[in-house]
Residue, then its C-alpha position, 0 to 999 in steps of 0.5 A: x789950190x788955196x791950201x798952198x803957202x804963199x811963202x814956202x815953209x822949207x826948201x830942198x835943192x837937190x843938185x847932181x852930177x856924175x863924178x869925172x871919169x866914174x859912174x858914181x851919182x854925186x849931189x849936193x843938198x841944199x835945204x832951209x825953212x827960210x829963203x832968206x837964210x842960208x841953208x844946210x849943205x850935204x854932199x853925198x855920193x850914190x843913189x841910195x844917199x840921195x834918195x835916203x837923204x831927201x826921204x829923211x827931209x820930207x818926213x821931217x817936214x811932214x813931222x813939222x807941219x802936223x805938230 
């Protein structure tokens, strides 16, 4: 494990919930490169969103990490 940062180089929160009275997954997405920096909320509605909305994040930051 000696490959891992000791400090994160971005952070993803992913937060989900069922909108009341309907089965239509909700979330909020929170991401940043610095914890001590406010990130970026989305909010997004239905599985496919999210999904597609956390993929995006990831090869973004995969992107990042091989320039």
């Amino acid at each position: 494990m000696s490959n891992v940062p000791q400090t994160p180089t971005a952070i993803l929160l992913v937060t989900v919930w069922l909108e009341p009275g309907t089965s239509v997954l909700r979330a909020r997405i929170t991401s940043t490169t610095e914890a001590q920096v406010p990130g970026t909320i989305r909010y997004l509605a239905g599985r496919e969103a999210v999904l597609a909305s956390v993929r995006d994040w990831l090869e973004a930051r995969e992107a990042e990490l091989q320039e």
